[in-house]
C-alpha positions as CSV (number, residue, x, y, z in Angstrom):
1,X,0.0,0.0,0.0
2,X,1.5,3.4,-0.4
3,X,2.4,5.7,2.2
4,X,0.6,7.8,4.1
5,X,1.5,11.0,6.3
6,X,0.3,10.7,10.0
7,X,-2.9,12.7,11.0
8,X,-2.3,16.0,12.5
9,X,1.4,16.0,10.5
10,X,2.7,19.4,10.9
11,X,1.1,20.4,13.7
12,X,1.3,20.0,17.7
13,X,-2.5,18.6,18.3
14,X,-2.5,15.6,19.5
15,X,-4.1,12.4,17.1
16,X,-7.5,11.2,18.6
17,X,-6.1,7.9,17.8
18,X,-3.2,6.0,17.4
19,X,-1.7,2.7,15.9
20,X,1.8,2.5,17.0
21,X,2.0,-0.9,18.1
22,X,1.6,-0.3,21.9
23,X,-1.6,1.4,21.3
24,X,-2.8,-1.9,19.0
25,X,-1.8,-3.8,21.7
26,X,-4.0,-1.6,24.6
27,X,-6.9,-1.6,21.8
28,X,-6.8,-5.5,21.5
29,X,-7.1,-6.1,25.2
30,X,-9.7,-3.6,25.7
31,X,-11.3,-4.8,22.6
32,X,-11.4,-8.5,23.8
33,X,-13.2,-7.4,27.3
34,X,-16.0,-5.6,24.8
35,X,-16.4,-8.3,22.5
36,X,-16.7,-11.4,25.6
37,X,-19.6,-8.7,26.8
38,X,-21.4,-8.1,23.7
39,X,-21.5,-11.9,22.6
40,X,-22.2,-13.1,26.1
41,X,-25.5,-10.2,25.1
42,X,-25.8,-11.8,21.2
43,X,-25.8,-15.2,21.7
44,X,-29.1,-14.8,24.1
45,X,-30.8,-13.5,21.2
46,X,-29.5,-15.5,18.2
47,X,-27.0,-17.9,16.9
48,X,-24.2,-16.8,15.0
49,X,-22.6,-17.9,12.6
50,X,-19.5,-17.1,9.9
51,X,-18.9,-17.9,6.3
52,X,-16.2,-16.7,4.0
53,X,-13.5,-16.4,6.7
54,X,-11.1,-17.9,3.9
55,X,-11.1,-14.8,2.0
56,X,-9.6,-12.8,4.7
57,X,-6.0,-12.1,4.2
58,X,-3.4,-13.1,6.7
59,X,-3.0,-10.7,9.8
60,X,-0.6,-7.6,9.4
61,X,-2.4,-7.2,6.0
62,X,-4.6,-3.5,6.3
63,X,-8.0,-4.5,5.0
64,X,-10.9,-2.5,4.0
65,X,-14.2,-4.2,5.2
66,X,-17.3,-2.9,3.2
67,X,-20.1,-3.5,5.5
68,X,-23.6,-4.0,4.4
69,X,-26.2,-2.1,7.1
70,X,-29.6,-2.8,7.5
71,X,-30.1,-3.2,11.1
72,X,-28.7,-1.0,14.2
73,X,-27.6,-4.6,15.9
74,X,-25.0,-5.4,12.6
75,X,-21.9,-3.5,14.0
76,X,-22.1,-5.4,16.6
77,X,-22.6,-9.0,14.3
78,X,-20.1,-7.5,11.8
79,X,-17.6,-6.7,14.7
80,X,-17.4,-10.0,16.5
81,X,-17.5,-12.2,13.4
82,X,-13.8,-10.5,12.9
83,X,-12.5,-9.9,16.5
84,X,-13.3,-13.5,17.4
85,X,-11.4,-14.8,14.6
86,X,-8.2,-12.1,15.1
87,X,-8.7,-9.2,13.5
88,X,-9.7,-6.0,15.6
89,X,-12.3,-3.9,13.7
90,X,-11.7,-0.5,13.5
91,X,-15.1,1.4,12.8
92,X,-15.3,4.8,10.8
93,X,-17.5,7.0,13.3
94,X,-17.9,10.8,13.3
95,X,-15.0,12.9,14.5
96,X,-17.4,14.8,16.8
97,X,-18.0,11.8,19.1
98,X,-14.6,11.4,19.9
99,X,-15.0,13.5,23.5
100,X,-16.4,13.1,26.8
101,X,-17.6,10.1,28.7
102,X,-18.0,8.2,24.6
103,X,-15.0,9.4,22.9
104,X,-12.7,8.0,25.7
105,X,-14.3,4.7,25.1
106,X,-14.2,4.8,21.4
107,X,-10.0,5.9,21.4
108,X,-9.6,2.6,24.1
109,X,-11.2,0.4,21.8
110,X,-9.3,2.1,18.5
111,X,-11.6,3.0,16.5
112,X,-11.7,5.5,13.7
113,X,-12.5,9.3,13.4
114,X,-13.5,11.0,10.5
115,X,-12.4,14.0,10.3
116,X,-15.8,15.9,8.4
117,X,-14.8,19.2,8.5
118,X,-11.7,18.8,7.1
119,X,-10.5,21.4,4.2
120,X,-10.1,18.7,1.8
121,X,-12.1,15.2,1.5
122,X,-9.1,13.2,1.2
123,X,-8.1,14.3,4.5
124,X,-11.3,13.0,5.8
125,X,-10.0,9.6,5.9
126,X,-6.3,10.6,7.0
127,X,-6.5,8.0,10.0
128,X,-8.0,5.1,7.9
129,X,-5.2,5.3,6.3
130,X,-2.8,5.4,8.9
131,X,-4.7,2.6,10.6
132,X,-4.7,0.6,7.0
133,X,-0.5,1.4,6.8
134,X,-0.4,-0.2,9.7
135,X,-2.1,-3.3,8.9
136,X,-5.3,-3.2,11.0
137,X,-8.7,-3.6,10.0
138,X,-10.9,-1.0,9.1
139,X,-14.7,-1.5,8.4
140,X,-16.7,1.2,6.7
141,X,-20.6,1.5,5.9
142,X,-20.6,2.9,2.4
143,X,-24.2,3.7,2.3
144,X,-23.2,6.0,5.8
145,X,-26.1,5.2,7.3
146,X,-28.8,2.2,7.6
147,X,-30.7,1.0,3.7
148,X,-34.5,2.4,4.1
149,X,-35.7,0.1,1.4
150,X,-38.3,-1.6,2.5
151,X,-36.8,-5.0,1.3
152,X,-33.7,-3.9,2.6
153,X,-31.6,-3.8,-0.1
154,X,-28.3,-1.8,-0.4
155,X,-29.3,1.6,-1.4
156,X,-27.0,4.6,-2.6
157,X,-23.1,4.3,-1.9
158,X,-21.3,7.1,-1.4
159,X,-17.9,7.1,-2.5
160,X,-15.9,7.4,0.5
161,X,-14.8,3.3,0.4
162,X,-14.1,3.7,-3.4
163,X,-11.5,6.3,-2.5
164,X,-10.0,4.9,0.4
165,X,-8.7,1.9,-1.8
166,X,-7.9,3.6,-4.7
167,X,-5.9,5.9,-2.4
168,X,-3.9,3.0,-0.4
169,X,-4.5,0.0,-2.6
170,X,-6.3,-1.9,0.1
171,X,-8.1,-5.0,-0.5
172,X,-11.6,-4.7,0.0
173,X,-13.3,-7.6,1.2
174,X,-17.0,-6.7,1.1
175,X,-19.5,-8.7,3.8
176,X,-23.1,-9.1,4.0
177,X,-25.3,-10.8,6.9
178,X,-28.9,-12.0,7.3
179,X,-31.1,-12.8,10.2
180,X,-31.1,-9.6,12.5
181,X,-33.9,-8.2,11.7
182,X,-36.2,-11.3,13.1
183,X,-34.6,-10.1,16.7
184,X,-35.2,-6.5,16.0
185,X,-37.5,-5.5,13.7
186,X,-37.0,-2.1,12.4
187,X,-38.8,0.4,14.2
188,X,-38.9,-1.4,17.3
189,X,-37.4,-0.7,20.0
190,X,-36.7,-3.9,22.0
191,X,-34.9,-7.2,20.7
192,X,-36.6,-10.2,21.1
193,X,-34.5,-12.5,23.2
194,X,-35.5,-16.0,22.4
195,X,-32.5,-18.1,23.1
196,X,-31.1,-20.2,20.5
197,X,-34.1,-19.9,18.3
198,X,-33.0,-17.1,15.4
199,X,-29.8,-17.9,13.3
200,X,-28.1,-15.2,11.9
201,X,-25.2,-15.3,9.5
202,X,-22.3,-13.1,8.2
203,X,-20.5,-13.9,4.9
204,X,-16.9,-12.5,4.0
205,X,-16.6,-12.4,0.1
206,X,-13.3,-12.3,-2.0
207,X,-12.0,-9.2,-2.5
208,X,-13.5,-7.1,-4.8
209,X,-11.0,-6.8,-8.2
210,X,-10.1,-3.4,-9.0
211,X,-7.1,-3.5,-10.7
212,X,-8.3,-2.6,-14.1
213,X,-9.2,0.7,-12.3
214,X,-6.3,1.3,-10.8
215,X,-4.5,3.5,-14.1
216,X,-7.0,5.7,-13.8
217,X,-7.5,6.1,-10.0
218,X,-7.5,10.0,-9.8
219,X,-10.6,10.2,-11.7
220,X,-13.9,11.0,-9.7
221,X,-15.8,8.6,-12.6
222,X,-13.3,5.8,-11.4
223,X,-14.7,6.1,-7.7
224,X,-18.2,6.0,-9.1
225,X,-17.5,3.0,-10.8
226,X,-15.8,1.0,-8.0
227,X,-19.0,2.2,-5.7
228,X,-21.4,0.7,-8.0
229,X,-19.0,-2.1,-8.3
230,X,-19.2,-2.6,-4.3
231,X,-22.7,-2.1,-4.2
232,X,-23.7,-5.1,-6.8
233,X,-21.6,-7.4,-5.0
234,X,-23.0,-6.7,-1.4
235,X,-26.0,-6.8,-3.4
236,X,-25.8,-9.9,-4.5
237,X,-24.4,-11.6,-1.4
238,X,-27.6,-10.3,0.2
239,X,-29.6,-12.1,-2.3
240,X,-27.8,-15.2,-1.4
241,X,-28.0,-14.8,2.6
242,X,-31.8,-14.3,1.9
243,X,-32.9,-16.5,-0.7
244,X,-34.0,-14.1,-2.8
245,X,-34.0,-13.0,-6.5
246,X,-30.8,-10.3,-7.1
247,X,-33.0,-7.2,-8.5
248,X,-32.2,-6.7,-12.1
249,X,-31.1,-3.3,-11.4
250,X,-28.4,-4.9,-9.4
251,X,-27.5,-7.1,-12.7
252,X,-27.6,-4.5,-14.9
253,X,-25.5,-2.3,-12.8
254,X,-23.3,-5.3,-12.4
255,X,-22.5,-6.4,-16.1
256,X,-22.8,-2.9,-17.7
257,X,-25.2,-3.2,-19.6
């Protein structure tokens, strides 16, 4: 991956967070305590389980995971289905929740500001990319927010993911999941804890193949066409988890025609 300069470089601030191998090391531990809490919580609601792990890349490699996000409950599915099988996630969350009570959490468990109000939108994603140099894992929602179609497909994807890897050359390993929403249902408010009796599963695809993008990286179009790229795949991987028909706006999107 190429080089990137450290957050903050050229002035005195101090980063909100760091990667240096000592702080990887503090992040681990603490994130070990959160993620024996939050399954001991999971597993009284549903059964989890993990496909695709193959397709992760060995440890030290920085990965890019494009997350599909459908249901408030999936960071936490998407999170343990990687820490419990060695990789830390590092979440993309806004900049402006890193202070107080929550932003001294979220630095102890490493994960990732963006910095919104920066000058330039490369700079947005300066710490991905430190965190990405330094081999960790970082997971990103490219819609930015939960799908509101009804049949909860993937909706819009910005292009912040797109430009991450084309600036770094990080593999993107894209991952859907299925089964959430029989605990909580969107727009409730309460899961249903019935032990042992919903399954719900998470699938790590191959990386997605960019390559024959990568001469012309620097162009805006390119980004648009890696994003629409992402967005049939997690599409389709959906469609699989779900037993469903891809929707031919997907396909067409997804062959160019």
């Amino acid at each position: 991956m190429r080089a990137v300069p450290s957050p903050g470089a050229g002035s005195e601030s101090k980063p909100l967070v760091a990667f240096d191998p000592a702080s990887v090391r503090s992040q681990n531990r603490a994130g070990t305590v959160a993620a024996t809490a939050a399954y001991g919580l999971m597993r009284t609601a549903t059964k989890m389980t993990v496909r695709g792990l193959e397709h992760l890349p060995p440890q030290g490699t920085g990965i890019i995971v494009a997350a599909y996000h459908a249901n408030h409950l999936d960071p936490i599915l998407v999170g343990l289905a990687l820490k419990r099988n060695g990789r830390m996630p590092h979440f993309l969350a806004k900049s402006t929740l890193f202070s107080g009570a929550l932003g001294v959490i979220l630095k102890r468990i490493g994960q990732i500001p963006v910095l919104r109000a920066s000058a330039q939108a490369g700079d947005s994603l300066a710490y991905a990319k430190q965190a990405l140099a330094k081999g960790q894992t970082v997971v990103i929602y490219p819609e930015g927010t939960l799908t509101k179609d009804p049949e909860l497909w993937p909706q819009h994807f910005k292009t912040g993911t797109a430009r991450l890897a084309l600036e770094t050359g990080a593999p993107i390993i894209p991952v859907a999941h299925w089964g959430l929403n029989t605990i909580f249902p969107r727009g409730q408010k309460r899961l249903r804890f019935r032990p042992w009796s919903h399954d719900s599963t998470v699938v790590f695809g191959p990386p997605v193949d960019y390559s024959d993008l990568w001469a012309h990286r620097e162009e805006r179009t390119t980004m648009g066409e890696l994003s629409q790229r992402l967005k049939s795949t997690i599409a389709a991987m959906v469609a699989d988890l779900s037993g469903r028909d891809l929707p031919q706006r997907f396909e067409q999107k997804e062959t160019g025609e």
